[in-house]
MDTraj code that builds the backbone (N, CA, C; nanometers):
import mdtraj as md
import numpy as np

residues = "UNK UNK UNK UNK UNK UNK UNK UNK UNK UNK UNK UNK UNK UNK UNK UNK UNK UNK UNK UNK UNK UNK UNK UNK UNK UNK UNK UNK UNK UNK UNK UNK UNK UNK UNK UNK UNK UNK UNK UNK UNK UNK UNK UNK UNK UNK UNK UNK UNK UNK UNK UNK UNK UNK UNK UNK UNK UNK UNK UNK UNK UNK UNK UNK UNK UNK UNK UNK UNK UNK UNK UNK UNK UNK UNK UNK UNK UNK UNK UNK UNK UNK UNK UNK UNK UNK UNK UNK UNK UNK UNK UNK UNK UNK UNK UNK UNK UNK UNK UNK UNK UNK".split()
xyz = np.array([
    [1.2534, -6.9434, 4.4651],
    [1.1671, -6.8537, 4.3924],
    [1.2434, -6.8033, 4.2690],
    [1.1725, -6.8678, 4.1245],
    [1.2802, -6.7671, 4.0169],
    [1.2118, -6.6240, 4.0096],
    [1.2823, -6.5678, 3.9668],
    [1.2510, -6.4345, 3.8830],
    [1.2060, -6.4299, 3.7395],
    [1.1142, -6.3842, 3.6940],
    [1.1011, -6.3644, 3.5353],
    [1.2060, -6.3268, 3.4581],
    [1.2345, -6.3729, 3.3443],
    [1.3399, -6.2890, 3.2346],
    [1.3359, -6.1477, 3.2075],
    [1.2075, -6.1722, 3.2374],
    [1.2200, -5.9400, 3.1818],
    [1.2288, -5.8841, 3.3425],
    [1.2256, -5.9451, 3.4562],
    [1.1935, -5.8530, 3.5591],
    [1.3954, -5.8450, 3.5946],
    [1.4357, -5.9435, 3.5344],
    [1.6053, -5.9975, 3.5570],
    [1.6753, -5.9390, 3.4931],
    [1.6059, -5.9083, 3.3520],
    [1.7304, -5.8290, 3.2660],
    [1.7259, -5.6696, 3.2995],
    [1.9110, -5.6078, 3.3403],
    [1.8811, -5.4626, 3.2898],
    [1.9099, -5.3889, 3.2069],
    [1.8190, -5.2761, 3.1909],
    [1.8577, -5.2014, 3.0656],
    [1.7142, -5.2558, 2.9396],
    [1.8063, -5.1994, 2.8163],
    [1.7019, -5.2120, 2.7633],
    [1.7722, -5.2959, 2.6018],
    [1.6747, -5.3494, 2.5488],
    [1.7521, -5.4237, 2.4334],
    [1.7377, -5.3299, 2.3314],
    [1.8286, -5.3212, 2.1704],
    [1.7933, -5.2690, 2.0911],
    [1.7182, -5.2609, 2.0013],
    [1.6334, -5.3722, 1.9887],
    [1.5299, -5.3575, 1.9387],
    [1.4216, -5.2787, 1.9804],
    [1.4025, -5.2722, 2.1613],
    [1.3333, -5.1877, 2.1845],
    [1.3584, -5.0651, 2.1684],
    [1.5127, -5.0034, 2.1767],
    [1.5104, -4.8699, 2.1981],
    [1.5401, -4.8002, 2.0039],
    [1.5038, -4.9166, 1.9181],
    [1.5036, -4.8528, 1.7655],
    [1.3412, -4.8190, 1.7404],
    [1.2579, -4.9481, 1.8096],
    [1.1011, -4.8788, 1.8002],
    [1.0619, -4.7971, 1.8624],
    [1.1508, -4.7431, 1.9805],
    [1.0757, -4.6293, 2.0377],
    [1.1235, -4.5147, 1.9935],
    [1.2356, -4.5131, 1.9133],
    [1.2908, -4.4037, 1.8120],
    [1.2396, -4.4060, 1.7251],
    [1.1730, -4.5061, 1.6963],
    [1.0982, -4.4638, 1.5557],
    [0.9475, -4.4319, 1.5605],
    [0.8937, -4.4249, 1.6784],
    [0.7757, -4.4320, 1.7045],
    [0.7800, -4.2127, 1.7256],
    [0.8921, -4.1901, 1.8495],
    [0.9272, -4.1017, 1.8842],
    [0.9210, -4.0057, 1.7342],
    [1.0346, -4.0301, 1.6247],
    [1.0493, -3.9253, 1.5029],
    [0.9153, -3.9535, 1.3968],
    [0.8074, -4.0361, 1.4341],
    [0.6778, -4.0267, 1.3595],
    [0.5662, -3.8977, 1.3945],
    [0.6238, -3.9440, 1.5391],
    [0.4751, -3.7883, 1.6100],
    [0.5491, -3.6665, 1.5970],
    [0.6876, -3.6453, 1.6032],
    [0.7726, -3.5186, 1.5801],
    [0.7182, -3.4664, 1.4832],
    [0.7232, -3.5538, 1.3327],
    [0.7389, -3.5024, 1.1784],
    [0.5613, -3.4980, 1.1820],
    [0.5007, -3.5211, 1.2329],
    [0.3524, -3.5013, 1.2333],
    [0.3071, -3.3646, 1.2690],
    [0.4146, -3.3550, 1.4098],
    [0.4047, -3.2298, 1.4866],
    [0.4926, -3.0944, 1.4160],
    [0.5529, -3.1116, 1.3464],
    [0.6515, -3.0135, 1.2582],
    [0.5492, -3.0132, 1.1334],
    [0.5135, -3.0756, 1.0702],
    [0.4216, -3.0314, 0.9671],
    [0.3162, -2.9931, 0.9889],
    [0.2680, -3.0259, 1.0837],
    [0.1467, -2.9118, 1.1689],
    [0.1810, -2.8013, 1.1991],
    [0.2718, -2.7435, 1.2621],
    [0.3542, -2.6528, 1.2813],
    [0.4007, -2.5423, 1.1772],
    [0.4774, -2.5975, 1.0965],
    [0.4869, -2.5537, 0.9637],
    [0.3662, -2.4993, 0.8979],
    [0.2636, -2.6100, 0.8855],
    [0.1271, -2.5269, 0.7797],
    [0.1136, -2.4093, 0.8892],
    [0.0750, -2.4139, 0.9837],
    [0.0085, -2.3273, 1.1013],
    [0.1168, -2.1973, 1.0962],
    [0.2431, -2.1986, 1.0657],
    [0.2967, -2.1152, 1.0473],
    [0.3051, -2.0020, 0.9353],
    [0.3001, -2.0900, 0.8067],
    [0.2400, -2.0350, 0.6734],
    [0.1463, -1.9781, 0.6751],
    [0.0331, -2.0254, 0.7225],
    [-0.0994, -1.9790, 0.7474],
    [-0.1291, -1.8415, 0.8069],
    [-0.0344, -1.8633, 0.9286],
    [-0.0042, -1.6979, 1.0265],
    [0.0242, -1.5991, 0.9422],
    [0.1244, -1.6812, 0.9002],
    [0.2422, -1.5872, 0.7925],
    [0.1480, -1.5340, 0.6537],
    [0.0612, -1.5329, 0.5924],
    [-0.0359, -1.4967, 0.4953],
    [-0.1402, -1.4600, 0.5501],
    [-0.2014, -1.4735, 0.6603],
    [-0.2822, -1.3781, 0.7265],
    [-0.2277, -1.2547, 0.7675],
    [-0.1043, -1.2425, 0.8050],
    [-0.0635, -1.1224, 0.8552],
    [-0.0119, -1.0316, 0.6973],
    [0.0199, -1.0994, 0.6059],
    [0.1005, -1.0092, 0.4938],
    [-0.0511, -0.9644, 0.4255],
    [-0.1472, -1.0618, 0.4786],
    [-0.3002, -0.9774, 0.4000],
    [-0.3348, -0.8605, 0.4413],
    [-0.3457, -0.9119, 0.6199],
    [-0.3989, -0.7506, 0.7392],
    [-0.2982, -0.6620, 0.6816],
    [-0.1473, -0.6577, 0.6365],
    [-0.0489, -0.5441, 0.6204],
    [-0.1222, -0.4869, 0.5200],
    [-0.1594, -0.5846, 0.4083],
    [-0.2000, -0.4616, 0.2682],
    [-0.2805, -0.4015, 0.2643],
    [-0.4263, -0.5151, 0.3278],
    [-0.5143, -0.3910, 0.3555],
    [-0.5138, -0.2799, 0.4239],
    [-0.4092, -0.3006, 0.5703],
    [-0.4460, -0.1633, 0.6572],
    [-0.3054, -0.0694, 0.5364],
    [-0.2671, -0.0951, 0.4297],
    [-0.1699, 0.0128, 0.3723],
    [-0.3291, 0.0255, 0.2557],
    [-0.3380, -0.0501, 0.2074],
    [-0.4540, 0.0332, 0.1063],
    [-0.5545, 0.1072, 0.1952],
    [-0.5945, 0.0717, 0.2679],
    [-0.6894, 0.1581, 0.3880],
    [-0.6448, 0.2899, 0.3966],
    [-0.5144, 0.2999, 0.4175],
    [-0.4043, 0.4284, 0.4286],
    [-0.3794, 0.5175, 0.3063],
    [-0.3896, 0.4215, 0.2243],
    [-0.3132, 0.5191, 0.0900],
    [-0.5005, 0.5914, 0.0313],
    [-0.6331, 0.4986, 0.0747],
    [-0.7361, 0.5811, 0.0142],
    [-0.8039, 0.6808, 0.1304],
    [-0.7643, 0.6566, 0.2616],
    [-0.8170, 0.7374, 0.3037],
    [-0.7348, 0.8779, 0.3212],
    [-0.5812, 0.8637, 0.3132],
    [-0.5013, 0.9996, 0.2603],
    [-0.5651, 1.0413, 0.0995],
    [-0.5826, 0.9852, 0.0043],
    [-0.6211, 1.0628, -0.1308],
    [-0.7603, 1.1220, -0.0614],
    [-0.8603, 1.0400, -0.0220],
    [-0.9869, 1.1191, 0.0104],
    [-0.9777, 1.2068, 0.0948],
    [-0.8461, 1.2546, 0.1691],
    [-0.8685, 1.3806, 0.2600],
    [-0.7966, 1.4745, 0.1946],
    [-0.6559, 1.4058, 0.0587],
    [-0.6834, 1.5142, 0.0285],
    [-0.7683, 1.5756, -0.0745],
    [-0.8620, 1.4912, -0.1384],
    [-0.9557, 1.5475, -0.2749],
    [-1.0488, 1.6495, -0.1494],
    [-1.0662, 1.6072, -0.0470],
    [-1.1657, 1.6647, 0.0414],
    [-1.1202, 1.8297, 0.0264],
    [-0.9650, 1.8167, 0.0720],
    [-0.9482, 1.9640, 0.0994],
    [-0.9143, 2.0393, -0.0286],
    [-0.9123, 2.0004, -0.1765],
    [-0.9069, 2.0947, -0.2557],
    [-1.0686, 2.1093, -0.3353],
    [-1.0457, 2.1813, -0.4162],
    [-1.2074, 2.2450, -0.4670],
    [-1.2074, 2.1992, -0.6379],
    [-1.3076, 2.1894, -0.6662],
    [-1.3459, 2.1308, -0.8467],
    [-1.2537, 2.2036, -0.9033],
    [-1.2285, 2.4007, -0.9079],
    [-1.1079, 2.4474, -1.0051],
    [-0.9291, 2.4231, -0.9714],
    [-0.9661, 2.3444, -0.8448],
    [-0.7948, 2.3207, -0.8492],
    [-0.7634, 2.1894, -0.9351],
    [-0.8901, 2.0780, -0.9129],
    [-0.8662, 1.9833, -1.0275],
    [-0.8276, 1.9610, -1.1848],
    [-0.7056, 1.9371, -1.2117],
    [-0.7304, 2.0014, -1.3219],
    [-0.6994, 1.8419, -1.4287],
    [-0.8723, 1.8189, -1.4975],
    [-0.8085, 1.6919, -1.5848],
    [-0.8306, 1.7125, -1.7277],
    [-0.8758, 1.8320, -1.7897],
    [-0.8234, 1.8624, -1.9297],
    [-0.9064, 2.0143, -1.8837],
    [-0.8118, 2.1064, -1.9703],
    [-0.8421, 2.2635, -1.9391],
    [-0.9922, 2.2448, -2.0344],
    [-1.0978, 2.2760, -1.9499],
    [-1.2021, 2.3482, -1.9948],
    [-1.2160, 2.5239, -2.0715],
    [-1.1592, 2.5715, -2.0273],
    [-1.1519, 2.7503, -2.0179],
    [-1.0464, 2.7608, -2.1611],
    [-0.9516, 2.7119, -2.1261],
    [-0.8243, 2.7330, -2.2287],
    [-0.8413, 2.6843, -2.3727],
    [-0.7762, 2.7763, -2.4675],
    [-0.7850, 2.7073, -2.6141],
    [-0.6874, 2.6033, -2.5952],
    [-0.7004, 2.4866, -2.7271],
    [-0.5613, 2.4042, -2.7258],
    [-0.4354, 2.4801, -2.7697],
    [-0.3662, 2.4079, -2.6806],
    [-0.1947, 2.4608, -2.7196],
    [-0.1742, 2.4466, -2.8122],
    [-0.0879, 2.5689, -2.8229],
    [-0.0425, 2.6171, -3.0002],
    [0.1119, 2.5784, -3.0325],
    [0.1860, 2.5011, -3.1274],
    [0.2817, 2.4700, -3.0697],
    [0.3151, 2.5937, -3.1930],
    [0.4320, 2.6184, -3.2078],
    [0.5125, 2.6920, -3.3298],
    [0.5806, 2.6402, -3.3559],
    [0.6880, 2.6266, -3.4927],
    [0.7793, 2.5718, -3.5345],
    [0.9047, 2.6438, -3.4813],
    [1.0318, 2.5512, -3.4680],
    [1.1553, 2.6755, -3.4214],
    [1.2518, 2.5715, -3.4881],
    [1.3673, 2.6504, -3.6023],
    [1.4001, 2.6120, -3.6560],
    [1.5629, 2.5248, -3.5715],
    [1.5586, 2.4075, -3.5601],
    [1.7124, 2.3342, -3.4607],
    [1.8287, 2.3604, -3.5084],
    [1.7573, 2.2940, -3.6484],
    [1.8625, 2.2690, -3.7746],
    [1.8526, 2.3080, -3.8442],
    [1.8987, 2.3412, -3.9999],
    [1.8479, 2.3730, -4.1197],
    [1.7462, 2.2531, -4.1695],
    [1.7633, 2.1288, -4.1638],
    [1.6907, 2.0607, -4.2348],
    [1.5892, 2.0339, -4.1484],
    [1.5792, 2.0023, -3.9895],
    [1.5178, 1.9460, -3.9192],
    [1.3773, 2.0496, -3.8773],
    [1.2917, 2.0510, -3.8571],
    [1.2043, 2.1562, -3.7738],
    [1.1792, 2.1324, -3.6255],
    [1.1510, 2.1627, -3.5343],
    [1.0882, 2.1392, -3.4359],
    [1.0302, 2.2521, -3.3559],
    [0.9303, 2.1480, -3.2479],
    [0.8001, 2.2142, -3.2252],
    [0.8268, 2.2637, -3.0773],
    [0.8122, 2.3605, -3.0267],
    [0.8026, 2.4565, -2.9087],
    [0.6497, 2.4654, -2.8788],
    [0.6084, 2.4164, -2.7513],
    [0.5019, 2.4873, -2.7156],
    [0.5240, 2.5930, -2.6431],
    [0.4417, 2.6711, -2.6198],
    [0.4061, 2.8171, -2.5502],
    [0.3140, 2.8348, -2.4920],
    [0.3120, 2.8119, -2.3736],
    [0.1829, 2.8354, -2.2934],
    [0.1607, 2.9508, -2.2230],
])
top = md.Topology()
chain = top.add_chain()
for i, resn in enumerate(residues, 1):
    res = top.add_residue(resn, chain, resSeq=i)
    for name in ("N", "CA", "C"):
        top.add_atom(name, md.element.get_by_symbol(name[0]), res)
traj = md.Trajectory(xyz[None], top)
């Protein structure tokens, strides 16, 4: 009774074990660049959720506090007041400059 050649030989030849290394580092680098995008992806979804929940933060602190002050504490150009008067005050002899006085 012979035996077959492949059932006789052991081990493995190198030709086989370079295609199964190369077969092996094809699905890796498939699986790492999947990996990679999927990681980026995480990674810019989460730095988005951060800004919004900080802009979320920074308008709902201004709106509590515009809430708690009143129209005369606002102050964005004096209604009531004349304009400032500046006077001259002398620095130098030659130079002039202006002092306000409120």
């Amino acid at each position: 009774m012979k035996k077959s050649a492949y059932l006789s030989s052991r081990g493995v030849t190198l030709m086989e074990l370079l295609i199964s290394v190369t077969i092996l580092v094809v699905i890796l680098s498939m699986a790492m660049s999947t990996w990679v995008s999927f990681t980026q992806k995480t990674n810019r979804i989460n730095a988005q959720a951060t800004l919004d929940m900080e802009a979320r933060r920074i308008i709902e602190n201004f709106r509590s506090e515009m809430s708690k002050t009143t129209r005369d504490s606002i102050i964005f150009f004096p209604v009531t007041k004349p304009p400032i008067k500046r006077y001259p005050l002398p620095s130098h002899p030659t130079k002039m400059a202006m002092v306000s006085l409120i």
